[in-house]
C-alpha positions as CSV (number, residue, x, y, z in Angstrom):
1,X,11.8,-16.2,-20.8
2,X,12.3,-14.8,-24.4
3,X,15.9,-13.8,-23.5
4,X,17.0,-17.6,-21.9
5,X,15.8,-20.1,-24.1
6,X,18.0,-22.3,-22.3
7,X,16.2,-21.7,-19.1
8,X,12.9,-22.2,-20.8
9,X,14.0,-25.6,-22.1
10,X,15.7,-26.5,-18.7
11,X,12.1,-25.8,-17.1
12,X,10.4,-27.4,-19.9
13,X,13.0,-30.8,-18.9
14,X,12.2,-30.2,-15.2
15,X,8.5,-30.5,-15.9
16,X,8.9,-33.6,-18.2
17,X,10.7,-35.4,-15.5
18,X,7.8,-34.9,-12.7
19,X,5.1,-35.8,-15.5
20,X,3.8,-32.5,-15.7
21,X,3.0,-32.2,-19.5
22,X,0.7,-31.0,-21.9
23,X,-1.8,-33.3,-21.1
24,X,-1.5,-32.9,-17.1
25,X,-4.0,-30.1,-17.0
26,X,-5.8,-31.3,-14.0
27,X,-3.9,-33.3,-12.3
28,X,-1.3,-30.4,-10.3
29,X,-1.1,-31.1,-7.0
30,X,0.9,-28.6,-4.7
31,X,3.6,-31.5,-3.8
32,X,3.9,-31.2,-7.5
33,X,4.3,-27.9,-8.0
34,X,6.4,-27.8,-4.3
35,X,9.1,-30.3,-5.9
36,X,9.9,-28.2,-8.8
37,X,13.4,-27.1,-7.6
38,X,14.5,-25.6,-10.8
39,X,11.4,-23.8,-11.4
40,X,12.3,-22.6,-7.7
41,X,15.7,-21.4,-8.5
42,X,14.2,-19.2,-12.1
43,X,11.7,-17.2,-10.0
44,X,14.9,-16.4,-7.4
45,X,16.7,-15.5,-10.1
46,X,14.1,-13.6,-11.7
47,X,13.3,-11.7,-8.9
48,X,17.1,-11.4,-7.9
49,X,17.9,-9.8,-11.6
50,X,14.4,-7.6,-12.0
51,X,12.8,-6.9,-8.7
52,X,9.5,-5.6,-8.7
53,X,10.0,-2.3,-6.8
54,X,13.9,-0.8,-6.8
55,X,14.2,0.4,-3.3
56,X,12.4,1.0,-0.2
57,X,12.4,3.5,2.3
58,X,13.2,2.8,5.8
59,X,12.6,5.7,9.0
60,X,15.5,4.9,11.6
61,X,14.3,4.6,15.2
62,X,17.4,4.5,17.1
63,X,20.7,6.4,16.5
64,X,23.4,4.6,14.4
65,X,26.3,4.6,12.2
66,X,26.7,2.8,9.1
67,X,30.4,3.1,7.0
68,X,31.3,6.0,8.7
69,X,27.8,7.9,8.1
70,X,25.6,8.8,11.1
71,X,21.9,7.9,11.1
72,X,19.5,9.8,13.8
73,X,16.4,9.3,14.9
74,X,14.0,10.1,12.0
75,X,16.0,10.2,8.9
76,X,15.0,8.4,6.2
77,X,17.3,6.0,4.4
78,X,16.5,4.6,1.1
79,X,17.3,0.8,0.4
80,X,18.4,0.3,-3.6
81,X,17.2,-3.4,-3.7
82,X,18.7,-3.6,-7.5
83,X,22.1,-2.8,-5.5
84,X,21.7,-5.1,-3.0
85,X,20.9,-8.1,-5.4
86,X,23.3,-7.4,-7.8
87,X,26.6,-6.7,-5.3
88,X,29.5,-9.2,-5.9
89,X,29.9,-9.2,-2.1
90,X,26.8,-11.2,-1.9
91,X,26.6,-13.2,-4.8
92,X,29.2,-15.5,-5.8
93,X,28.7,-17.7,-8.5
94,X,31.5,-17.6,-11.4
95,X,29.4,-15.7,-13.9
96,X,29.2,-12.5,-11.4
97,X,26.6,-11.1,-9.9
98,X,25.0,-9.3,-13.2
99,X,24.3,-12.8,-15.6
100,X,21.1,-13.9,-15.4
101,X,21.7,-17.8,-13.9
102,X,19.2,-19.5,-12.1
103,X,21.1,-22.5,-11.5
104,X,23.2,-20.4,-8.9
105,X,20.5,-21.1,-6.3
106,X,21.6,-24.9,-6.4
107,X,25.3,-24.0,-6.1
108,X,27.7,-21.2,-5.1
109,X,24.6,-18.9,-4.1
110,X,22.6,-21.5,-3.0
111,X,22.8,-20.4,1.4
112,X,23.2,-16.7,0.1
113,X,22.9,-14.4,3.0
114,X,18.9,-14.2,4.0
115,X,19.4,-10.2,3.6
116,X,20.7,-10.4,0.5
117,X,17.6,-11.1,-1.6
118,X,15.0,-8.9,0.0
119,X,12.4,-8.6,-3.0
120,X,9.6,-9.4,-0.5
121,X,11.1,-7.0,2.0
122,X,12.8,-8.4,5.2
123,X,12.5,-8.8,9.4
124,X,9.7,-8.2,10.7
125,X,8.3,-6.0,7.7
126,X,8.8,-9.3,5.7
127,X,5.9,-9.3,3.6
128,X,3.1,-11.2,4.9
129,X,1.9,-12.6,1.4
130,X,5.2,-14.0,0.1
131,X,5.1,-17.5,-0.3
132,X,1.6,-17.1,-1.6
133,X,2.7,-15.0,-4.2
134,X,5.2,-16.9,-5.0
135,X,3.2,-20.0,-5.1
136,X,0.8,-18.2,-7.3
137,X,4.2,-17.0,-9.3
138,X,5.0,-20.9,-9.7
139,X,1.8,-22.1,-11.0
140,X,1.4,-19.7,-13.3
141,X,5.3,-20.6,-14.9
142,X,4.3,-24.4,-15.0
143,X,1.2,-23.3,-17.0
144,X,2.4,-21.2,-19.3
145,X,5.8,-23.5,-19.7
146,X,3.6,-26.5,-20.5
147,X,2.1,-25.4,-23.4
148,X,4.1,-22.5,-24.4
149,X,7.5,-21.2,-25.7
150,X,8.6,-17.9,-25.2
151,X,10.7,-16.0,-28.8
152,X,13.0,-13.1,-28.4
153,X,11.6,-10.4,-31.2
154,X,13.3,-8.0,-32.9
155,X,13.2,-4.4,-30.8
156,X,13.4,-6.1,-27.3
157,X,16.1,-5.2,-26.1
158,X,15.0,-6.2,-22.5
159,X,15.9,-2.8,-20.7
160,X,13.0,-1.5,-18.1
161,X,12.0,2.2,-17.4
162,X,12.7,2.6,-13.7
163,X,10.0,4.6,-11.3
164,X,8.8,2.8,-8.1
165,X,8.9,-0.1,-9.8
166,X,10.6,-1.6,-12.5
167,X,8.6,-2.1,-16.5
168,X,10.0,-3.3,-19.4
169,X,10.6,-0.1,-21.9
170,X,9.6,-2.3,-24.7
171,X,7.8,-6.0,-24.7
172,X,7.5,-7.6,-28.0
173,X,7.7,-11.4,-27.8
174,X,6.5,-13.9,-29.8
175,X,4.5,-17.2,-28.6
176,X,4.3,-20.3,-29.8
177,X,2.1,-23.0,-28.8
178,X,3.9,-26.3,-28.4
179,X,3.6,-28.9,-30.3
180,X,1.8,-32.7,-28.2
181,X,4.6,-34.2,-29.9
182,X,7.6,-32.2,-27.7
C-alpha cells in the first residue's frame, strides 16, 4: 500500500461510500465487506503482481506435447506463476501486464482467462481454502484501511528475495493513524 497511495485513497473512497468508517468498528457485515468491488479488484491485483509462492510443480500422468516439447509419463514440469500472471498474452489492459493497476479487474482484464491468475492453484487441485482466505484477506484491508495510511520510506525499494515463496528484501514503512476528521 506504501507504493500506491492512489490505491490506498481509492480504497479509503470505496469504504466512505458503503459507510464503512472509522467509527463502523462493529457494525461489518459480510454483505458489506462482499460489495466492496474495488477492494476486490486490489487483492487480484495484489496477488496477480506478488504471488505468494512463484511456481508449482506439476507430475504429468498422461503423455503430451506442449510447443513442440514432449511430456511423458512422470516428468515433472514446473509452473512459473510470476510468468503466467505477468504474460501480455493474458493480460491486456493499456498499462501492460507489469504496472501495478487494480482497476484492470473492472475493465480490459476484467473476464481474464480463469487459468491465467492461478495464485490459489487451479482444476481440481484448486485450493480448497480460497475464498476463505481471501475473505479473511478482505477484512483485514478494510480494517487496517479504516484507520490507517500506509508511507513509502526511504530504503524500500519494494523488490522481494525469491525462494518458494516470494518476501520483501526490505520492509520499512511508515504508519500513520488517521485522523476522525478524514
Amino acid at each position: 500500500m506504501s507504493k500506491y497511495p492512489e490505491v490506498q485513497a481509492s480504497i479509503k473512497r470505496e469504504l466512505a461510500e458503503h459507510g464503512i468508517d472509522r467509527r463502523a468498528t462493529l457494525s461489518i457485515t459480510s454483505e458489506m465487506i462482499a460489495s466492496l468491488d474495488y477492494v476486490e479488484c486490489v487483492i487480484k491485483e495484489v496477488l496477480r503482481h506478488a504471488p505468494i509462492i512463484e511456481h508449482v510443480q506439476r507430475q504429468v500422468i498422461c503423455e503430451d506435447e506442449l510447443d513442440g516439447v514432449s511430456l511423458h509419463v512422470g516428468d515433472q514440469v514446473l509452473i512459473p506463476l510470476a510468468s503466467i500472471h505477468r504474460s501480455p498474452k493474458l493480460w491486456h489492459h493499456p498499462a501492460g501486464p507489469d504496472a501495478f493497476v487494480p482497476e484492470r479487474f473492472l475493465t480490459d482484464d476484467k473476464h481474464h482467462h480463469l487459468q491465467a491468475l492461478v495464485t490459489f492453484g487451479g482444476g481440481h487441485r484448486r485450493c480448497i481454502g480460497q475464498h476463505l482466505a481471501q475473505f479473511h484477506l478482505k477484512l483485514f484491508i478494510v480494517r487496517t484501511m479504516q484507520m490507517l495510511t500506509f508511507h513509502d520510506a526511504p530504503g524500500n525499494d519494494g523488490t522481494c528475495l525469491t525462494n518458494i515463496t516470494g518476501v520483501p528484501s526490505s520492509l520499512i514503512v511508515r504508519i500513520t493513524f488517521d485522523n476522525d476528521d478524514q
